[in-house]
C-alpha positions as CSV (number, residue, x, y, z in Angstrom):
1,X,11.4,-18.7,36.9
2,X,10.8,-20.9,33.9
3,X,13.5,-20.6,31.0
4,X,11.3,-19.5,28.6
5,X,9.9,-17.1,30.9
6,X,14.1,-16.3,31.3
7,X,14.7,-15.8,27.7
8,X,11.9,-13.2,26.8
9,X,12.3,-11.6,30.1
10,X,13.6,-7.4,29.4
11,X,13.1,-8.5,25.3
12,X,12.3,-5.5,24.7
13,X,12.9,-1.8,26.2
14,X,11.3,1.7,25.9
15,X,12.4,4.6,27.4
16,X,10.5,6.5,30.1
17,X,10.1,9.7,28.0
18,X,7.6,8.0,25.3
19,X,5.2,7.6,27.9
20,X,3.2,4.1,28.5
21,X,2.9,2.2,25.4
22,X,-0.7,1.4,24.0
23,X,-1.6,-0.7,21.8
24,X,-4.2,-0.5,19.1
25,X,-7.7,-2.7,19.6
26,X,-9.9,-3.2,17.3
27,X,-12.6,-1.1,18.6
28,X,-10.0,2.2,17.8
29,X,-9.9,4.0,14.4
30,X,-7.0,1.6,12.5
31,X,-3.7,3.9,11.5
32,X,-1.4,3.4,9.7
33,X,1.0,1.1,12.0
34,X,-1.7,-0.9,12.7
35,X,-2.4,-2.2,8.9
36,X,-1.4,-5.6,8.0
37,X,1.4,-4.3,5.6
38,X,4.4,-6.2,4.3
39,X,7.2,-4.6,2.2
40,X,7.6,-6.3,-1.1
41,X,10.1,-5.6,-3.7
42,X,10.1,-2.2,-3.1
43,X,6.6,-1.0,-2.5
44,X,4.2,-2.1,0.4
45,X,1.4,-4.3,0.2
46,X,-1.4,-4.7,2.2
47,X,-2.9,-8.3,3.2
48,X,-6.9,-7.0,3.3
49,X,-10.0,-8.7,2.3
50,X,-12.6,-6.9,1.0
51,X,-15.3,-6.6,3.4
52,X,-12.8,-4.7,5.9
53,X,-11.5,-2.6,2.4
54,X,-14.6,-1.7,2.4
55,X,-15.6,-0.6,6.1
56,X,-12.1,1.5,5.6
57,X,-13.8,3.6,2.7
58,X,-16.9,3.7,5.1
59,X,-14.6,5.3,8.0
60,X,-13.2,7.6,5.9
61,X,-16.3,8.9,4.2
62,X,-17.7,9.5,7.4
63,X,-14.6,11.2,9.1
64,X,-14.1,13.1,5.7
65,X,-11.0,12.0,6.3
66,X,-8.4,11.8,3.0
67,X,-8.0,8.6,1.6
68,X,-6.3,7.2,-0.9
69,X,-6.1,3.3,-2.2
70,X,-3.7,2.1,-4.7
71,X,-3.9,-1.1,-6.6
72,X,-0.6,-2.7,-6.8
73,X,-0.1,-5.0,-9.7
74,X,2.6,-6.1,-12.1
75,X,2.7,-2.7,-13.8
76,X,2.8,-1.2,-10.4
77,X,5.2,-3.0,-9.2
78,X,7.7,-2.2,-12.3
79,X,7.1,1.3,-12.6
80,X,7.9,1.9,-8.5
81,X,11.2,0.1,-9.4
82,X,12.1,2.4,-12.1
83,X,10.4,5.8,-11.0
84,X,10.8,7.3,-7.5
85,X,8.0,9.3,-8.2
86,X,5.5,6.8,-8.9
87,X,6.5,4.8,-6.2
88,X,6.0,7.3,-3.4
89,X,2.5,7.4,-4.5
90,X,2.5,4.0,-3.5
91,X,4.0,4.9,0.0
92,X,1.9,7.3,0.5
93,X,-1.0,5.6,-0.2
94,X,-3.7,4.8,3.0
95,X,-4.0,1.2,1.8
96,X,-2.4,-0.9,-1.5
97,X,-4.5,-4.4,-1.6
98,X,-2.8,-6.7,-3.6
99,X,-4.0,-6.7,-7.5
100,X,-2.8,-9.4,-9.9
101,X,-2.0,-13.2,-9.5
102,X,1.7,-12.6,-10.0
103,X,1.9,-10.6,-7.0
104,X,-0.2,-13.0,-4.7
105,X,2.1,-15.5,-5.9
106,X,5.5,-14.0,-4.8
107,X,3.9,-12.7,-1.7
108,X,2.9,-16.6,-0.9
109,X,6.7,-17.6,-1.6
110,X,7.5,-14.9,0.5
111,X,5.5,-16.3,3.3
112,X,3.1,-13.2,3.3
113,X,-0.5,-14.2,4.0
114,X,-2.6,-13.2,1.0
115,X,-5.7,-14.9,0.2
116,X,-6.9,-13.5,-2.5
117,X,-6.2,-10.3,-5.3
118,X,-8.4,-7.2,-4.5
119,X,-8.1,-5.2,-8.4
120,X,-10.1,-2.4,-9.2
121,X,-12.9,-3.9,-10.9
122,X,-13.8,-6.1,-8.3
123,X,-13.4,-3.0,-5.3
124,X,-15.9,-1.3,-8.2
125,X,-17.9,-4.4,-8.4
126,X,-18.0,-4.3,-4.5
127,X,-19.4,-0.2,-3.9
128,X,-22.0,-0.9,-6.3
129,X,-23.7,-3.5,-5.1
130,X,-23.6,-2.9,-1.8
131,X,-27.2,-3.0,0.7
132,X,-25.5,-2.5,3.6
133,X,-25.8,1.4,4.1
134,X,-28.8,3.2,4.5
135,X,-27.6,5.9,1.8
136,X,-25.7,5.4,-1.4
137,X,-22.1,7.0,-1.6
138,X,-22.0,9.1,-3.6
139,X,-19.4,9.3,-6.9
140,X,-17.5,11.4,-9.3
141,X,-15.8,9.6,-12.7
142,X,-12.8,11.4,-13.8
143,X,-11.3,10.3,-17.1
144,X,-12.4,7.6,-19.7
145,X,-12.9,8.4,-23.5
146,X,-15.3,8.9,-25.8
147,X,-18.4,9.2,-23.6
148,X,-17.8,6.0,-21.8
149,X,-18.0,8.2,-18.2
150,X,-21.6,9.0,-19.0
151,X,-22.7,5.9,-19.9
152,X,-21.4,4.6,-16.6
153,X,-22.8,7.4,-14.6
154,X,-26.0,6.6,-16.2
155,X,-25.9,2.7,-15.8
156,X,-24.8,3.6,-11.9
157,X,-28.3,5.8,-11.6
158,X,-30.5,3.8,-13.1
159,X,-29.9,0.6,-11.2
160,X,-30.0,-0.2,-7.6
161,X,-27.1,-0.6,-5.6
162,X,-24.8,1.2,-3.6
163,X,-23.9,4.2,-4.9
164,X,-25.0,7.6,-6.6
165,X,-23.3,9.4,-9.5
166,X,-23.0,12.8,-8.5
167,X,-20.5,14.1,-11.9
168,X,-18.6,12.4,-14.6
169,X,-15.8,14.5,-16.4
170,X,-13.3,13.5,-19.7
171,X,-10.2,15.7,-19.0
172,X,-8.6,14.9,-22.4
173,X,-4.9,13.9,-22.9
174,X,-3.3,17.2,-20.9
175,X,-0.2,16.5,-18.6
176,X,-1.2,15.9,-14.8
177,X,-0.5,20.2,-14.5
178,X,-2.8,20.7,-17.3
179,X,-5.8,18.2,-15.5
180,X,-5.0,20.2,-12.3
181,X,-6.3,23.6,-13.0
182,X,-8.7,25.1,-10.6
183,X,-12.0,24.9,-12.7
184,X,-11.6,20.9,-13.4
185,X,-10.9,20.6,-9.2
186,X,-13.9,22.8,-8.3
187,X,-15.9,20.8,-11.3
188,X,-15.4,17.8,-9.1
189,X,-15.1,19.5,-5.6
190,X,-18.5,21.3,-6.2
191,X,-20.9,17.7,-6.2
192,X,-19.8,16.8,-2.5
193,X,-18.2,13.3,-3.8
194,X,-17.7,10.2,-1.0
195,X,-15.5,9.2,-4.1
196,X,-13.5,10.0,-6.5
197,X,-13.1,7.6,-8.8
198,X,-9.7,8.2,-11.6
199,X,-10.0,6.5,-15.1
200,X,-6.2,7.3,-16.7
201,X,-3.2,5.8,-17.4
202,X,-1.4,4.3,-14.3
203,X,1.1,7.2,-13.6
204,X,-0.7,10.0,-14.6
205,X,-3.4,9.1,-12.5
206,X,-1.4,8.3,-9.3
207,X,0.5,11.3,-9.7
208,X,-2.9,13.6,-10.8
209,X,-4.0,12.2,-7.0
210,X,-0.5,12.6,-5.4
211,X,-0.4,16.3,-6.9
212,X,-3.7,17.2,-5.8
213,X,-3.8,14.9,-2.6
214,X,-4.9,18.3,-0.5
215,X,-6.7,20.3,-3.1
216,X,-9.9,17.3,-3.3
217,X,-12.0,17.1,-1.2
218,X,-13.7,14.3,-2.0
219,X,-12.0,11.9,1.0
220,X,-12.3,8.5,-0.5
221,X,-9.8,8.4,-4.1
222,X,-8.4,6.1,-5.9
223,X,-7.2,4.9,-10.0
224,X,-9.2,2.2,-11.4
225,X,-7.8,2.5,-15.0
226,X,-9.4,0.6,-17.5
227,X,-11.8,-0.3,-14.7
228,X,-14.5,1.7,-16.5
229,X,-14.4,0.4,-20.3
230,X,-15.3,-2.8,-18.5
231,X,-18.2,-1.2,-16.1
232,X,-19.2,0.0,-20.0
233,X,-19.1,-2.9,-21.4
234,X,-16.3,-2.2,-24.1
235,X,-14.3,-4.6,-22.7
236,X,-15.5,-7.9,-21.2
237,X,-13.5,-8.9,-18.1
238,X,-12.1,-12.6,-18.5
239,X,-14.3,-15.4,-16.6
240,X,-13.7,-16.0,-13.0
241,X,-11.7,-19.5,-13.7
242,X,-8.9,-17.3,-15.9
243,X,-9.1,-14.4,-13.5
244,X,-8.0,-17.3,-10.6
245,X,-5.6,-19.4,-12.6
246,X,-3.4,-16.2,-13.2
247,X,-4.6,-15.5,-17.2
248,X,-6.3,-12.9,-17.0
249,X,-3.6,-10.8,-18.4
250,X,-3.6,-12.7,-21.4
251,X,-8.1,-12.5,-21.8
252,X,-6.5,-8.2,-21.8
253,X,-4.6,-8.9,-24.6
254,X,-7.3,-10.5,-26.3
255,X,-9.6,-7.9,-25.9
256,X,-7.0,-4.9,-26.0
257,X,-4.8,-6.3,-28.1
258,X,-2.0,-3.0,-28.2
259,X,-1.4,-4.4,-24.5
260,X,0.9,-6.9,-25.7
261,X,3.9,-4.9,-25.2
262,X,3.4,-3.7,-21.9
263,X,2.8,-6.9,-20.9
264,X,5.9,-8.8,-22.5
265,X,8.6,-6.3,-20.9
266,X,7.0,-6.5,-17.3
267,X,6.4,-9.8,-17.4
268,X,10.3,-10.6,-18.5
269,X,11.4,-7.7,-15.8
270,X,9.0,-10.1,-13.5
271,X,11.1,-13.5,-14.5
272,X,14.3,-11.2,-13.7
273,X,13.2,-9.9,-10.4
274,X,12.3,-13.5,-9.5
275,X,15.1,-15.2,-10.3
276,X,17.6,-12.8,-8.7
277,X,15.5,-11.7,-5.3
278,X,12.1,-13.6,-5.2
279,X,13.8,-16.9,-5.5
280,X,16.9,-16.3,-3.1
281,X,14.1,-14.8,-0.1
282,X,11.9,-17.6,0.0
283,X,15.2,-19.9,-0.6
284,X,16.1,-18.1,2.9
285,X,13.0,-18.1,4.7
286,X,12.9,-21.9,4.2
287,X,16.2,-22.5,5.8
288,X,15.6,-20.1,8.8
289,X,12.2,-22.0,9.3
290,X,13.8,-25.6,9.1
291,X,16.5,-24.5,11.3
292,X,14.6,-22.7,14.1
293,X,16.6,-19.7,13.7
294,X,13.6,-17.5,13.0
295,X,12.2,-18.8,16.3
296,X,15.5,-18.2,18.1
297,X,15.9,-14.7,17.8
298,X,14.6,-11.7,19.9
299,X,14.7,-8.3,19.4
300,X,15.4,-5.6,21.8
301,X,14.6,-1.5,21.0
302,X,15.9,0.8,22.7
303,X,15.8,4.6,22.6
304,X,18.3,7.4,23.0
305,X,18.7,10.4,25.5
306,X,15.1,12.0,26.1
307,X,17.2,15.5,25.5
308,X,18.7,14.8,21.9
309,X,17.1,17.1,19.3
310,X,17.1,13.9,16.9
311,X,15.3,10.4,18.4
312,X,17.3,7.2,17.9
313,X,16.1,3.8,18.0
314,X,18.7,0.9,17.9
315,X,17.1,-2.2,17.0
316,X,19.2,-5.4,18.1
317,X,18.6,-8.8,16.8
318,X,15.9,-9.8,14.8
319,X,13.1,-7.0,12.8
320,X,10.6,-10.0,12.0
321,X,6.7,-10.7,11.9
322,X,7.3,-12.3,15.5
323,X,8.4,-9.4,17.4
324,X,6.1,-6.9,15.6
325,X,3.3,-5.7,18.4
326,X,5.7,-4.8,20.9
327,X,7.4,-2.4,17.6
328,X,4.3,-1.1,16.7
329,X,3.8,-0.2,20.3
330,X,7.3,1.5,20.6
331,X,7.2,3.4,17.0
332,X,3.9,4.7,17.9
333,X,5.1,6.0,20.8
334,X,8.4,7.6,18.7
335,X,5.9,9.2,16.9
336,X,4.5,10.9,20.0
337,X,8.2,12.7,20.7
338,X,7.4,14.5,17.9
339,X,10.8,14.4,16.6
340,X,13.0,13.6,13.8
341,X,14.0,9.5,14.3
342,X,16.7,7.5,13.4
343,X,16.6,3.6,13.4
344,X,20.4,2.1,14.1
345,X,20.8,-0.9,12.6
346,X,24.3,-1.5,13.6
347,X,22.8,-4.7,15.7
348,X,19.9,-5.9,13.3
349,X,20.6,-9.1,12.3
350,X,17.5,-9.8,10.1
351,X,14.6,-7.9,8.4
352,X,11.6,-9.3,6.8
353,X,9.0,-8.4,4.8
354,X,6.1,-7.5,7.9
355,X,8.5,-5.6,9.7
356,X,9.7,-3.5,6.5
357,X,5.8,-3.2,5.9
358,X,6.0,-1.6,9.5
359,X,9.2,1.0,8.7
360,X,7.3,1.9,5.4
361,X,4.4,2.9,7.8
362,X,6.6,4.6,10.4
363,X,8.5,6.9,7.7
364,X,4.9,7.4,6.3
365,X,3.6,8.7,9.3
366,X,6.9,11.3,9.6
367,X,6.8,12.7,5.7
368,X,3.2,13.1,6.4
369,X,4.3,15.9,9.0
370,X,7.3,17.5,7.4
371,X,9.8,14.8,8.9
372,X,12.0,12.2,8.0
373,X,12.8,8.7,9.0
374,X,17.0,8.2,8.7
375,X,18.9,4.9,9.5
376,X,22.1,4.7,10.1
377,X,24.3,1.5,11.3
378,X,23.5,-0.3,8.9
379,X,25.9,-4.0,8.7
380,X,27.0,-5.2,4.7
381,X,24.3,-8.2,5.8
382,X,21.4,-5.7,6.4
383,X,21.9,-3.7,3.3
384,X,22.0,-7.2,1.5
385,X,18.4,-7.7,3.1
386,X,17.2,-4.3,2.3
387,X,18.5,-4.6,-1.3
388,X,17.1,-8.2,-1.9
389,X,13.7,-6.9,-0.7
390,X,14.1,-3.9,-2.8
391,X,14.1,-1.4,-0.1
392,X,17.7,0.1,-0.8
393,X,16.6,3.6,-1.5
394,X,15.7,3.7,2.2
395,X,19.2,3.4,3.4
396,X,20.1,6.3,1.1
397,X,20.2,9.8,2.8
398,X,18.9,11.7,0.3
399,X,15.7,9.6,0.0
């Protein structure tokens, strides 16, 4: 046998109770352990482009099927750091494409394959002008100020393109259980909405959605934010070259000029977070890659007795991007025990950021049901690698 053959040979090992492992073709419905997700700095980020963003919101329209897309950018990013609550939203979310140049930028360091930002306006931009469906989606506006909603329903029905405004609605300036009451949801459940699109602040809109997650019904949602003072044309978005060479934060400040503020205490936060994790990872990845080690490694799963009330998985050896079909292929089939699982990490001697993107999915897929993911095992040097990457609150048991 050839030694390479030798060396992979019994890599990896499943148990007999999960049943044969299958993997996920293109031709299936995608879930969530089959999305291109990579854990960064806390909160997951998907690596989408947006002609397959937008044959996700066509899939779930016509499975009226729940959906929600988050936007991850800068102010994202910062808020999931400091507020647990926001940044479940963020977990829980069906798909977070990557929105802001700062954030394509540390993902590149990071070795994550991002192309291009996906933000709100340009996913807007997108549904509108679509051709490709033989009828228009139809949409509900939720939030923007002083009659800015209307004028965007109006400019949507009057002009061709993909999609039909169905109901626009200014909540006011109420707390996410004042905008919750059951005449604004049936308000917006009552038009039949493909989409509900959210016009608030960043964190009362993700939690409005998170709150309400089962009381819409419309199955495509997501927060666009200012999104709609620009589809108004209150506020002109900056010109493709700023929007590419990273400024377009500073064209905002320009036209919004209160901004300023928000923008110089994430933007220092950012030049901290940087310095004392960005910086280090990439620093790390470089050295495994010029070294081989990343090559080297295998990684062997391997589950616990078919009769324990509790499923344990002990991952030994390397969690990377390398080894992550045949992990897909196990945790999917964990999932099918139907049972709490625990991932021992006691033998795990690196993480990175794909395969974190694939535990964020897994524990996703169990808080979804009523269940937990737990790890346990876990070395000084894997807690190091969780806490660079900003994923520390998942070794804690009360998370």
């Amino acid at each position: 046998m050839p030694r390479e053959a030798q060396a992979n040979r019994g890599q990896w090992a499943t148990e007999p109770q999960f049943g044969q492992a299958q993997s996920c073709s293109s031709a299936e419905k995608p879930d969530d352990l089959s999305r291109a997700v990579y854990g960064i700095l806390g909160i997951p980020l998907d690596v989408i482009e947006i002609g397959g963003l937008l044959e996700r919101i066509d899939l779930a329209v016509a499975d009226q099927a729940p959906f929600l897309l988050s936007t991850p950018n800068v102010n994202f990013l910062m808020m999931g750091r400091a507020d647990p609550e926001f940044r479940e939203s963020l977990l829980l979310s069906d798909l977070c494409p990557v929105d802001g140049m700062p954030l394509v930028w540390i993902a590149r360091l990071l070795g994550v394959p991002v192309r291009c930002r996906l933000s709100g306006s340009d996913i807007f931009d997108a549904l509108r002008a679509r051709r490709d469906r033989d009828q228009k989606l139809k949409v509900f506006l939720f939030g923007g100020s002083g009659g800015v909603a209307d004028r965007v329903a109006k400019s949507i029905n009057t002009q061709p393109g993909g999609l039909l405004c169905v109901g626009a609605l200014n909540p006011g300036f109420g707390s996410v259980a004042e905008l919750s009451s059951a005449v604004t949801l049936n308000e917006i459940n009552t038009t039949c909405a493909d989409l509900l699109t959210v016009f608030l602040s960043a964190r009362k809109a993700q939690g409005w959605l998170l709150q309400n997650h089962h009381r819409i019904r419309a199955p495509f949602r997501a927060q666009f934010g200012a999104t709609i003072n620009v589809q108004a044309g209150v506020v002109k978005r900056a010109p493709l070259m700023v929007q590419r060479m990273g400024f377009e934060w500073l064209w905002r400040v320009k036209e919004e000029p209160y901004l300023w503020r928000r923008y110089l205490k994430d933007g220092l936060s950012l030049l901290h977070v940087c310095a004392t994790q960005v910086l280090p990872l990439s620093a790390g990845r470089a050295w495994g890659s010029l070294t081989g080690r990343n090559l080297r490694e295998g990684l062997t799963i391997t589950s616990g007795a078919a009769h324990e009330p509790i499923l344990s998985l002990k991952l030994a050896g390397a969690a990377t991007e390398r080894h992550i079909d045949a992990a897909i292929m196990c945790f999917r089939n964990a999932l099918a025990a139907q049972k709490t699982i625990v991932i021992d990490l006691s033998h795990t001697t690196a993480v990175d950021q794909r395969f974190l993107g694939l535990l964020l999915m897994l524990r996703k897929q169990l808080v979804q049901r009523g269940d937990r993911l737990m790890f346990s095992g876990a070395t000084r040097r894997t807690q190091k690698l969780f806490r660079m990457n900003g994923f520390e609150f998942l070794l804690d048991p009360k998370t």
